[in-house]
CHARMM internal coordinates of N, CA and C (Angstrom, degrees):
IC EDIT
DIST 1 N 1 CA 1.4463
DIST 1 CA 1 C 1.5125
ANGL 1 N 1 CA 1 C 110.39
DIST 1 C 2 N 1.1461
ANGL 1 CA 1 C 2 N 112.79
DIHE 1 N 1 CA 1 C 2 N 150.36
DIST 2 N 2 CA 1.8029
ANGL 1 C 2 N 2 CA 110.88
DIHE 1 CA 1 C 2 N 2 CA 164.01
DIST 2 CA 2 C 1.0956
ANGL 2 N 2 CA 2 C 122.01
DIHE 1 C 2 N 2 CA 2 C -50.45
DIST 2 C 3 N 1.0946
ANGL 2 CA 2 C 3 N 121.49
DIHE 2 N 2 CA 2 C 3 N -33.20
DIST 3 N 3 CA 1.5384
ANGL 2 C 3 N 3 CA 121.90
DIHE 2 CA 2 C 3 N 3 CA 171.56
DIST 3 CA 3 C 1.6909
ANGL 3 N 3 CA 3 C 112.40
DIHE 2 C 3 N 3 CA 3 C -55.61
DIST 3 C 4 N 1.2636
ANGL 3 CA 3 C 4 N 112.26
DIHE 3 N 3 CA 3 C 4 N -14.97
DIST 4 N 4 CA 1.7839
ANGL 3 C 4 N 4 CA 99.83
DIHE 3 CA 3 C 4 N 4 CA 176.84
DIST 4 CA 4 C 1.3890
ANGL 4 N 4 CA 4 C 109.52
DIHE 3 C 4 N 4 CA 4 C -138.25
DIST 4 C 5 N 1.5866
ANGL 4 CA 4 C 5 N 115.45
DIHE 4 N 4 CA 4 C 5 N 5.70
DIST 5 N 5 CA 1.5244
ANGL 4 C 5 N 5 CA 129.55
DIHE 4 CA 4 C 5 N 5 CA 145.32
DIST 5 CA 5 C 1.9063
ANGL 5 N 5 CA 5 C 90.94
DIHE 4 C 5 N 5 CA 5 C -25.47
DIST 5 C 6 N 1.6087
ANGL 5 CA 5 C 6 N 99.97
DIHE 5 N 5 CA 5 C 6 N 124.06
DIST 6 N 6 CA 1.2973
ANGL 5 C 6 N 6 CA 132.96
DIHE 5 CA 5 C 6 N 6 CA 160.95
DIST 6 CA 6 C 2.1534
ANGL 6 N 6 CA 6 C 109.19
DIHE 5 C 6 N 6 CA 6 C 55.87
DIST 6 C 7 N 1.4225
ANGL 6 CA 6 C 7 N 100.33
DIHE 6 N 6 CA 6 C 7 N 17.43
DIST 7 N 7 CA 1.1523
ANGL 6 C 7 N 7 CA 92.36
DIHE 6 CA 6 C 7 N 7 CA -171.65
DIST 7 CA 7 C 1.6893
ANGL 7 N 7 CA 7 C 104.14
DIHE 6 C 7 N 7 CA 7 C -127.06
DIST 7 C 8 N 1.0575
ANGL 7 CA 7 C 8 N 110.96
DIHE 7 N 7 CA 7 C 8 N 17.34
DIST 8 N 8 CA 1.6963
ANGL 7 C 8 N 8 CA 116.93
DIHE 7 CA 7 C 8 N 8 CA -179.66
DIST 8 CA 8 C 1.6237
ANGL 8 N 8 CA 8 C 87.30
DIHE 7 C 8 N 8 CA 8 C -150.68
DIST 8 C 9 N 1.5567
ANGL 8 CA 8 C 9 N 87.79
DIHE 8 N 8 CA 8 C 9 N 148.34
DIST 9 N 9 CA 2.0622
ANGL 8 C 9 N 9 CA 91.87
DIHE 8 CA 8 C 9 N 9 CA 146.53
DIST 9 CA 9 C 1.3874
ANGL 9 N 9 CA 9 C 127.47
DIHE 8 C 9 N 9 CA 9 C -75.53
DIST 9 C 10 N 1.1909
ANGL 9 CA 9 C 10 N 99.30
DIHE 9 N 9 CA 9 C 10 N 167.63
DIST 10 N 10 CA 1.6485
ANGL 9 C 10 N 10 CA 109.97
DIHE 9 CA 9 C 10 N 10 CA 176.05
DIST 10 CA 10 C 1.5871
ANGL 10 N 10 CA 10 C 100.90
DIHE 9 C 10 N 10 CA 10 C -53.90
DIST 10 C 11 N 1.1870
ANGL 10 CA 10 C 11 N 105.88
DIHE 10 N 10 CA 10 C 11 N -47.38
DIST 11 N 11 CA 1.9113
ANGL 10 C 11 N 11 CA 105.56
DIHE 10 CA 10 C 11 N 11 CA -174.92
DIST 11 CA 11 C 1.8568
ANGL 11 N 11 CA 11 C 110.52
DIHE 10 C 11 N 11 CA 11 C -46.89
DIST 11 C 12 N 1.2076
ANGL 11 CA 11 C 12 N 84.32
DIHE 11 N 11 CA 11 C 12 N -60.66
DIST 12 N 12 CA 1.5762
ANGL 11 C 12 N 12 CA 97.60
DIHE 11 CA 11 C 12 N 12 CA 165.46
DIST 12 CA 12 C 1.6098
ANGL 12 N 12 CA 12 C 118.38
DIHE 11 C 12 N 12 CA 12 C -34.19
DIST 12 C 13 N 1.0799
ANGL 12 CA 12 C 13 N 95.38
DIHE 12 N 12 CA 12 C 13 N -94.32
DIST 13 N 13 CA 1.3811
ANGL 12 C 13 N 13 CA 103.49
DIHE 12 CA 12 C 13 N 13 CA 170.22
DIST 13 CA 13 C 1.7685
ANGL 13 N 13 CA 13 C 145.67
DIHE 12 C 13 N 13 CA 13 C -38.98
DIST 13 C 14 N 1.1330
ANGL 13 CA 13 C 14 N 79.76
DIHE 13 N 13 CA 13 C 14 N -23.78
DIST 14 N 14 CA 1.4767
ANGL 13 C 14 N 14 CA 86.84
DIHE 13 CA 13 C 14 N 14 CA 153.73
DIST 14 CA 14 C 1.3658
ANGL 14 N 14 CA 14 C 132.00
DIHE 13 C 14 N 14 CA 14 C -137.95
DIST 14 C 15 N 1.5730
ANGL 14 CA 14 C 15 N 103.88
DIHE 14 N 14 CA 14 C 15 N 42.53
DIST 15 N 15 CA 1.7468
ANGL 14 C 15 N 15 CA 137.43
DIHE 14 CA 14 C 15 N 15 CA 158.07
DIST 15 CA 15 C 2.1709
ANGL 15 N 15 CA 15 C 91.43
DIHE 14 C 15 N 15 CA 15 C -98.14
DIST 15 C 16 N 1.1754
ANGL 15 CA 15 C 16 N 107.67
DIHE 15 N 15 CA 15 C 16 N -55.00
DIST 16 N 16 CA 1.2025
ANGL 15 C 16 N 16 CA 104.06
DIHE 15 CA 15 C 16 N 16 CA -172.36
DIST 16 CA 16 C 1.6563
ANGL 16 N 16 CA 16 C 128.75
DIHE 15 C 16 N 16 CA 16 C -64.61
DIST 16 C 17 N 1.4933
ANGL 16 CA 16 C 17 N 105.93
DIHE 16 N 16 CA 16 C 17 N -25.91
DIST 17 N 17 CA 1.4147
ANGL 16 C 17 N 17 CA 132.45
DIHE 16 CA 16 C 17 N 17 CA -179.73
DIST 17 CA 17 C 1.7902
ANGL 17 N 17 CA 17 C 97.67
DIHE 16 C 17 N 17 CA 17 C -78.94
DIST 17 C 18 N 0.8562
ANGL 17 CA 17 C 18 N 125.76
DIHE 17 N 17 CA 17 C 18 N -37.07
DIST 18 N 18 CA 1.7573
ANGL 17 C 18 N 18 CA 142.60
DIHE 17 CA 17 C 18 N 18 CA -144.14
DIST 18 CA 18 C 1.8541
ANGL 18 N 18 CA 18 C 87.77
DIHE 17 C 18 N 18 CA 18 C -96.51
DIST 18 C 19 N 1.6949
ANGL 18 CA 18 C 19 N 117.77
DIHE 18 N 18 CA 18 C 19 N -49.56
DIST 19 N 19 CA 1.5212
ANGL 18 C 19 N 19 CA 143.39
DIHE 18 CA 18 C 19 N 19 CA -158.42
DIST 19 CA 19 C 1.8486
ANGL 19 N 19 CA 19 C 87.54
DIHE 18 C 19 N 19 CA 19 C -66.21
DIST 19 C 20 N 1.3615
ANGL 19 CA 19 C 20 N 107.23
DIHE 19 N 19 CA 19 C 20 N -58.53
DIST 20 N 20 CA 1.3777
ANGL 19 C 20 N 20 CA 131.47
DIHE 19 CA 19 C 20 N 20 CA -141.16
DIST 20 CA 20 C 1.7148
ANGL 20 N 20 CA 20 C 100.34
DIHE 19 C 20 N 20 CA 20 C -92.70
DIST 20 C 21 N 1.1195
ANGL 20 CA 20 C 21 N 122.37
DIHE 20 N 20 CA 20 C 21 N -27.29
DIST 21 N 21 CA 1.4365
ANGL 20 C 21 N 21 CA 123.76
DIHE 20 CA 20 C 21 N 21 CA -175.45
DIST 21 CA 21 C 1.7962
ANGL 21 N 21 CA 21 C 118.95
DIHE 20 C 21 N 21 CA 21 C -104.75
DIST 21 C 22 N 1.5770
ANGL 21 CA 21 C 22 N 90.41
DIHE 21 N 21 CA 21 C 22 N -16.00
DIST 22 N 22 CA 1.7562
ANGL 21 C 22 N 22 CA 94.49
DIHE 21 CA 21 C 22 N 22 CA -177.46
DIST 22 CA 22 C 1.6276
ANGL 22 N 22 CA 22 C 94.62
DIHE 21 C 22 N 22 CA 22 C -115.68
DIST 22 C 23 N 0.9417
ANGL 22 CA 22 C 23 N 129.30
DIHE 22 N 22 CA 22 C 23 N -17.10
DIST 23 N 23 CA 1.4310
ANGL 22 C 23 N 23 CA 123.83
DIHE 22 CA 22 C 23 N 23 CA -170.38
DIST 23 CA 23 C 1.9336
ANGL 23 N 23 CA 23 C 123.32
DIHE 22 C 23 N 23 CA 23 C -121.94
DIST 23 C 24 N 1.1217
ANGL 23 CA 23 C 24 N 104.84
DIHE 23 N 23 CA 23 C 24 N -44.22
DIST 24 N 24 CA 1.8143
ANGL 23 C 24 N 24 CA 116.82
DIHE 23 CA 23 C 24 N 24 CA 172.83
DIST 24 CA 24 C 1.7785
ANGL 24 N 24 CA 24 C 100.98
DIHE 23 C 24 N 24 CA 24 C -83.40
DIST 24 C 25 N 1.6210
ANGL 24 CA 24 C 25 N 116.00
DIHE 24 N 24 CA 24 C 25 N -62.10
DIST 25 N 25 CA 1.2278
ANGL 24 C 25 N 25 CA 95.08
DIHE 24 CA 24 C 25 N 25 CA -157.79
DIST 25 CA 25 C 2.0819
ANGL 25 N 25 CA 25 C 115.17
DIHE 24 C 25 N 25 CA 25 C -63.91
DIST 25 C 26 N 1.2967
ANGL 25 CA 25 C 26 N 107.14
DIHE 25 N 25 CA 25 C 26 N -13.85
DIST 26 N 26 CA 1.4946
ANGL 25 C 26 N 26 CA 96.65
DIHE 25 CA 25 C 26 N 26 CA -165.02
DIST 26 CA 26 C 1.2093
ANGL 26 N 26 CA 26 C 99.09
DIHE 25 C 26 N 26 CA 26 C -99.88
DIST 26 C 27 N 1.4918
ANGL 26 CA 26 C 27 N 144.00
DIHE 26 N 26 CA 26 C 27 N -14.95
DIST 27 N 27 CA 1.5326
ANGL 26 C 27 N 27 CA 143.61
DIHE 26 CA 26 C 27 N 27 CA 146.50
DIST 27 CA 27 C 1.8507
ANGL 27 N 27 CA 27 C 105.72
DIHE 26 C 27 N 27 CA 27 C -35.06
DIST 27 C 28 N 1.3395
ANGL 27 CA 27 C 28 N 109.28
DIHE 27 N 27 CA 27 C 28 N -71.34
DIST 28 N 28 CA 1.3678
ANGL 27 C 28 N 28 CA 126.09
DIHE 27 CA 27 C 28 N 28 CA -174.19
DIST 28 CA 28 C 2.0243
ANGL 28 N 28 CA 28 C 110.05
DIHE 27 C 28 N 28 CA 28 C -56.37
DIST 28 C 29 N 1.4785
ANGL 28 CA 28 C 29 N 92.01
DIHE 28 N 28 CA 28 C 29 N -5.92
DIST 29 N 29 CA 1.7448
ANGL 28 C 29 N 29 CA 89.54
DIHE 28 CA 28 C 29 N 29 CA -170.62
DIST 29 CA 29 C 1.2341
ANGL 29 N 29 CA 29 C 87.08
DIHE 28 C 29 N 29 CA 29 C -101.31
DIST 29 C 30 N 1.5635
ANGL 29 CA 29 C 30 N 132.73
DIHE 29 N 29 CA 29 C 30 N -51.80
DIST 30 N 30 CA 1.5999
ANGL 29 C 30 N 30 CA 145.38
DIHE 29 CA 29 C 30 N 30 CA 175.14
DIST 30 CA 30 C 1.3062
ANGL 30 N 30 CA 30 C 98.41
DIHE 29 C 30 N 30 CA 30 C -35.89
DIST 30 C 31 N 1.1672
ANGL 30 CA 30 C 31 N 142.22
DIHE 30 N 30 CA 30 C 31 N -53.96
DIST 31 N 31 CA 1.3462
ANGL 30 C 31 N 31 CA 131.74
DIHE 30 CA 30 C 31 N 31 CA -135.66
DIST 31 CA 31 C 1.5155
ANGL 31 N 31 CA 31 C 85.38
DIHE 30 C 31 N 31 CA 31 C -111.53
DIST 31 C 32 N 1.2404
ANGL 31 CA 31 C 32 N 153.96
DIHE 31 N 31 CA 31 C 32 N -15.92
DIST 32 N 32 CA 1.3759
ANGL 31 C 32 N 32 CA 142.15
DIHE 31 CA 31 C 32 N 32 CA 149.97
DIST 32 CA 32 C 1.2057
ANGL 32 N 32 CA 32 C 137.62
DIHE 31 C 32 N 32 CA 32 C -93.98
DIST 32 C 33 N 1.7663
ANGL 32 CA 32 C 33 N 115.44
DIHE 32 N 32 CA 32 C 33 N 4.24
DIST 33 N 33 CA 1.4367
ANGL 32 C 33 N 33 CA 118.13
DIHE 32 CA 32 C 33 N 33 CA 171.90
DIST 33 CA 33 C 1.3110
ANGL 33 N 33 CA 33 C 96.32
DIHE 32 C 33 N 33 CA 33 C -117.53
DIST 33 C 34 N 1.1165
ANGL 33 CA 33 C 34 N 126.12
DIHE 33 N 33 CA 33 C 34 N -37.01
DIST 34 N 34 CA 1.3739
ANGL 33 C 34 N 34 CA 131.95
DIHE 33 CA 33 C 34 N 34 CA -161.08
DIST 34 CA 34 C 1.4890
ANGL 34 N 34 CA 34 C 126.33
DIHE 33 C 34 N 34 CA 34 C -44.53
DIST 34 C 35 N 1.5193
ANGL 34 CA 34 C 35 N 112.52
DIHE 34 N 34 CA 34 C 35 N -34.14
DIST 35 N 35 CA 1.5956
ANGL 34 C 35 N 35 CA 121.81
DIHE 34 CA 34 C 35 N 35 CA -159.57
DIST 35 CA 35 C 1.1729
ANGL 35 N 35 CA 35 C 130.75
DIHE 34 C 35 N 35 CA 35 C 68.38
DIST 35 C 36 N 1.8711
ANGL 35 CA 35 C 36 N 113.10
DIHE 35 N 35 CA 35 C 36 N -9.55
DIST 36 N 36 CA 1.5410
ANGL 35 C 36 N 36 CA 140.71
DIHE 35 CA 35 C 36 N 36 CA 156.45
DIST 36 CA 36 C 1.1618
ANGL 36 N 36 CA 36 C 114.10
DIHE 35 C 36 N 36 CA 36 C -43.74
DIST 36 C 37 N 2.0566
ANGL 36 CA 36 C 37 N 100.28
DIHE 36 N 36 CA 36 C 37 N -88.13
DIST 37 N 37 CA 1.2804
ANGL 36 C 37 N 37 CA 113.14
DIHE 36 CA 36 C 37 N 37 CA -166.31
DIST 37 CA 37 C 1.3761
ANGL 37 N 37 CA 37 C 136.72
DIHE 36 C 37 N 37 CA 37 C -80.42
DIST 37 C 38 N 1.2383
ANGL 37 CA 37 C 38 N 104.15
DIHE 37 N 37 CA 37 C 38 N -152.54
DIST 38 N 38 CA 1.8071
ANGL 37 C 38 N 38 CA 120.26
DIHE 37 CA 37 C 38 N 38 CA -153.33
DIST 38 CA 38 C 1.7185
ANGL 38 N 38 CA 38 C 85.81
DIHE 37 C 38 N 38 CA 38 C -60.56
DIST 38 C 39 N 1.6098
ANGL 38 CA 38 C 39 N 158.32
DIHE 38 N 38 CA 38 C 39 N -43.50
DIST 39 N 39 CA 0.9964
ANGL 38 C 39 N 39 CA 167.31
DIHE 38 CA 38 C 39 N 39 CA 147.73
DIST 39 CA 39 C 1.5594
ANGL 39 N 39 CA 39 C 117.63
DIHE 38 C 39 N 39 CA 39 C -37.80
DIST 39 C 40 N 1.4947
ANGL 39 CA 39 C 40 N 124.48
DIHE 39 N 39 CA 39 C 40 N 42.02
DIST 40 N 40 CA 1.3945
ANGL 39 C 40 N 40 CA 112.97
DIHE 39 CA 39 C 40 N 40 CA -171.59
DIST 40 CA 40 C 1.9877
ANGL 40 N 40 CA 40 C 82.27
DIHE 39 C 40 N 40 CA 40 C -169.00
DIST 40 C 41 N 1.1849
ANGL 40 CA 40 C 41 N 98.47
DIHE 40 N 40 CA 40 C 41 N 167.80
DIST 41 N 41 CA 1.7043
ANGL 40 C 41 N 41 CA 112.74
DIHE 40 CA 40 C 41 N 41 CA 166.17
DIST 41 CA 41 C 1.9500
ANGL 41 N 41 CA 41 C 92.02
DIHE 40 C 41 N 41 CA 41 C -151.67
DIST 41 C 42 N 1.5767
ANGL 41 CA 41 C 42 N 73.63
DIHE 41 N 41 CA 41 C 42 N -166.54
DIST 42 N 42 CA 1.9246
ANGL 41 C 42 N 42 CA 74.40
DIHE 41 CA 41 C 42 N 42 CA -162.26
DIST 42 CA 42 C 2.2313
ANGL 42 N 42 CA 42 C 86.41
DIHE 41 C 42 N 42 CA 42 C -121.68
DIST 42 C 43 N 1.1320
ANGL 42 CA 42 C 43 N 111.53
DIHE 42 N 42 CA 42 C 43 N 153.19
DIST 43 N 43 CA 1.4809
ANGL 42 C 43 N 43 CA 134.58
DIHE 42 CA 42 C 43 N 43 CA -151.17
DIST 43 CA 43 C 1.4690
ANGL 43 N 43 CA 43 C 93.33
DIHE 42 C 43 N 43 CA 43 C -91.52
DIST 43 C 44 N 1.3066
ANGL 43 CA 43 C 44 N 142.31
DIHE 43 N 43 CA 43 C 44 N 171.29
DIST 44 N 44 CA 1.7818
ANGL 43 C 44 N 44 CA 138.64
DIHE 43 CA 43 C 44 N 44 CA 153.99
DIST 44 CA 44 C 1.6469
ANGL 44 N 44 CA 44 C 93.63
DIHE 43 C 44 N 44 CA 44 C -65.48
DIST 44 C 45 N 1.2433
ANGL 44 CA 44 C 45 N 161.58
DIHE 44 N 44 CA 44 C 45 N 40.05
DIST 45 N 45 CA 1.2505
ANGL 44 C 45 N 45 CA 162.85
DIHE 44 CA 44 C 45 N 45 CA 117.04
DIST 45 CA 45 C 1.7922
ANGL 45 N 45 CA 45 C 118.70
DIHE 44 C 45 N 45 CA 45 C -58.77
DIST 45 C 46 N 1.3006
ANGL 45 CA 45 C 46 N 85.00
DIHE 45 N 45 CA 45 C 46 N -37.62
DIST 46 N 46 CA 1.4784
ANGL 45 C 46 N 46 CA 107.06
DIHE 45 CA 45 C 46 N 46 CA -150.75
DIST 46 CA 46 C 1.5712
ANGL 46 N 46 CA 46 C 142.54
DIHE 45 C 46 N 46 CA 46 C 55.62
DIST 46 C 47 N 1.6189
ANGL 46 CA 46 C 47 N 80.95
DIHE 46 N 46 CA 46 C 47 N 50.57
DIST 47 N 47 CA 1.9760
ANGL 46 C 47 N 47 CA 102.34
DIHE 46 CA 46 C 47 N 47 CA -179.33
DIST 47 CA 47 C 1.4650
ANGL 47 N 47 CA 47 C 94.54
DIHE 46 C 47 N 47 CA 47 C -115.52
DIST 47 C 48 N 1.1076
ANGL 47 CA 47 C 48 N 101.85
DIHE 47 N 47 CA 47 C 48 N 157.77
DIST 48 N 48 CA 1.9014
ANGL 47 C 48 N 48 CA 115.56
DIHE 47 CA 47 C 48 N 48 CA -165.21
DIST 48 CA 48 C 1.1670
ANGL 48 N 48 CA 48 C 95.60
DIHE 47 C 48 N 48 CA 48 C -92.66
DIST 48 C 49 N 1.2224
ANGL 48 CA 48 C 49 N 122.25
DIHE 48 N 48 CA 48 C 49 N 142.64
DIST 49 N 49 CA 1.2945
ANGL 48 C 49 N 49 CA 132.45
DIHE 48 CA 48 C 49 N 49 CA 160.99
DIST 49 CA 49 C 1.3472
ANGL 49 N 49 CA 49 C 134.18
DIHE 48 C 49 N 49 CA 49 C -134.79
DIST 49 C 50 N 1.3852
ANGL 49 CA 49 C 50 N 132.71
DIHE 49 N 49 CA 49 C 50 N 156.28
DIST 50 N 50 CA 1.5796
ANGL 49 C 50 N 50 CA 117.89
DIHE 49 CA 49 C 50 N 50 CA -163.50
DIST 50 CA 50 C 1.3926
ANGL 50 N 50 CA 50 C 132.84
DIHE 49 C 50 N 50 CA 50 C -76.20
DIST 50 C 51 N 0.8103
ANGL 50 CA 50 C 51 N 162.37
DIHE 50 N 50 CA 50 C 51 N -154.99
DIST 51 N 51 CA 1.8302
ANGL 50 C 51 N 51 CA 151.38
DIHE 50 CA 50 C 51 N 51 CA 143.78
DIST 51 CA 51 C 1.3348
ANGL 51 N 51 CA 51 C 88.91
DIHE 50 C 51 N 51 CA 51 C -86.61
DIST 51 C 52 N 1.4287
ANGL 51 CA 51 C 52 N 115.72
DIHE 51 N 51 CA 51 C 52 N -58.47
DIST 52 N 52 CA 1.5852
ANGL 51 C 52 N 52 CA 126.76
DIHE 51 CA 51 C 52 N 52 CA -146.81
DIST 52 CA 52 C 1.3211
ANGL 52 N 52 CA 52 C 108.32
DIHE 51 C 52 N 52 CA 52 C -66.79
DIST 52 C 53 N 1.7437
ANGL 52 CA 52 C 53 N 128.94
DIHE 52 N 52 CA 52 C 53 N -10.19
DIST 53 N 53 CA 1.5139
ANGL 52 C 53 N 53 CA 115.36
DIHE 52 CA 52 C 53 N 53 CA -141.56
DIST 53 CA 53 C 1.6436
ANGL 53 N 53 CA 53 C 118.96
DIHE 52 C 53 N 53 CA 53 C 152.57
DIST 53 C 54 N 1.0582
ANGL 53 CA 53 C 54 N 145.55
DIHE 53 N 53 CA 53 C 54 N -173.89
DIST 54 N 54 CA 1.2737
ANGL 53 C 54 N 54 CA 133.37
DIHE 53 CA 53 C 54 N 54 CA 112.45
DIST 54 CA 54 C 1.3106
ANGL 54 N 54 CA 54 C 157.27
DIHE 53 C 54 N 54 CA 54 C -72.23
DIST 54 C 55 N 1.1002
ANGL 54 CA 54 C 55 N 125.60
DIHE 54 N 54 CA 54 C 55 N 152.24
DIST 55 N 55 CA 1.3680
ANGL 54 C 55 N 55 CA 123.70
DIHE 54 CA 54 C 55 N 55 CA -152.52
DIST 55 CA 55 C 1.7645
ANGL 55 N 55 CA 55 C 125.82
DIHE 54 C 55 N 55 CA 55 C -70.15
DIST 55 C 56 N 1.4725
ANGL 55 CA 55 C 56 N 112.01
DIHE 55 N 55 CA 55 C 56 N 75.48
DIST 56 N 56 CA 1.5754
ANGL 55 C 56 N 56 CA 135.62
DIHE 55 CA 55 C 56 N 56 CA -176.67
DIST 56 CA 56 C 1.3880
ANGL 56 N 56 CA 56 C 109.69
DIHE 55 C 56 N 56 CA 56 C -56.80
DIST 56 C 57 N 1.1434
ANGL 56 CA 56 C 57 N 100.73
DIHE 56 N 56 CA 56 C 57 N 177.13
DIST 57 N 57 CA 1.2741
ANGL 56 C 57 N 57 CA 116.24
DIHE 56 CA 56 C 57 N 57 CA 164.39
DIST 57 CA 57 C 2.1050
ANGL 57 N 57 CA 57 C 113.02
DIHE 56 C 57 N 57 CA 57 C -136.38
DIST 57 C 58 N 1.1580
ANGL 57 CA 57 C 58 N 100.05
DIHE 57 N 57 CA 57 C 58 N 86.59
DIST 58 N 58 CA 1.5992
ANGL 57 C 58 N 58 CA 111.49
DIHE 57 CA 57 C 58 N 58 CA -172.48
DIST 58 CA 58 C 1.5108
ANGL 58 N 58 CA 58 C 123.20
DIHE 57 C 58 N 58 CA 58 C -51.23
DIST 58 C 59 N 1.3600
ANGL 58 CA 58 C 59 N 115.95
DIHE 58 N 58 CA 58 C 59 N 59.52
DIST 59 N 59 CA 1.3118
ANGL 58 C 59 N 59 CA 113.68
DIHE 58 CA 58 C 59 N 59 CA 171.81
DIST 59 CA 59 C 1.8898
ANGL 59 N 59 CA 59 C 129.84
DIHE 58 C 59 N 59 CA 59 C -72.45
DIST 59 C 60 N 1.4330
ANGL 59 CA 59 C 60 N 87.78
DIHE 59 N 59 CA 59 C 60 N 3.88
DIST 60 N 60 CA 1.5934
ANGL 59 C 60 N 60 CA 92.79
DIHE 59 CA 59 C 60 N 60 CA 168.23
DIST 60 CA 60 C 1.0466
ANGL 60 N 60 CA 60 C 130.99
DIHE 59 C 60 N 60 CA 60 C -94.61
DIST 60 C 61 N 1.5286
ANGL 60 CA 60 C 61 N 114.19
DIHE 60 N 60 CA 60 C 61 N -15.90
DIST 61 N 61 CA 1.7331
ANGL 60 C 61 N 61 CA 139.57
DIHE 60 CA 60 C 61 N 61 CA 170.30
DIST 61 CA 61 C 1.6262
ANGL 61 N 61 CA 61 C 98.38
DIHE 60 C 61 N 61 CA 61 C 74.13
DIST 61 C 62 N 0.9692
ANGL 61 CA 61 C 62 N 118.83
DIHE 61 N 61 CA 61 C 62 N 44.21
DIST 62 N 62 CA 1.5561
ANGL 61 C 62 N 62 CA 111.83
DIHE 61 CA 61 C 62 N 62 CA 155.61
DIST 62 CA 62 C 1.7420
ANGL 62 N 62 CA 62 C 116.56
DIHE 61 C 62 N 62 CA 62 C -104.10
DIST 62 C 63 N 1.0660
ANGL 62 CA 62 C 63 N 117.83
DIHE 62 N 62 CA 62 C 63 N 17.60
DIST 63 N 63 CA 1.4644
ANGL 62 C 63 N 63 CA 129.92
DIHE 62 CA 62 C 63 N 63 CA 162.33
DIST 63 CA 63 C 1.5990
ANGL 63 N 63 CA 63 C 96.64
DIHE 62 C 63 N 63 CA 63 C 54.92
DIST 63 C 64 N 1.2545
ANGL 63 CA 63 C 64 N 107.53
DIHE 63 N 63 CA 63 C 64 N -155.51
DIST 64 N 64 CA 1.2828
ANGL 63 C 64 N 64 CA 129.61
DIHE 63 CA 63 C 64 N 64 CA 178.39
DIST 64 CA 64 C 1.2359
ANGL 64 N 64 CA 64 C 115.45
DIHE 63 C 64 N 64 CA 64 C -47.36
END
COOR INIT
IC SEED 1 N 1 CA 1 C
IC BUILD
């Protein structure tokens, strides 16, 4: 990102890109589409549901 344009190494940077795309962003997508996580409660049914929405499946990668 520009934000670390000329201020990390390449090593860096793509430890952080690698950290952030296989590990934070799809936790943070689980827990708001899912009807699972920390982003959901459960209905008088007692089926989970999201804050954000209903429960997708994000194949376009625009997350939340």
């Amino acid at each position: 990102s520009g934000a670390m344009a000329e201020r990390t190494q390449l090593k860096g940077f793509i430890t952080y890109t690698l950290l952030l795309t296989s590990i934070i962003y799809p936790i943070v997508i689980w827990w708001g589409w899912s009807g699972n996580g920390i982003l959901s409660y459960t209905d008088e049914n007692g089926d989970g549901k999201s804050l954000v929405g209903p429960a997708l499946k994000d194949f376009a990668g625009s997350g939340l």
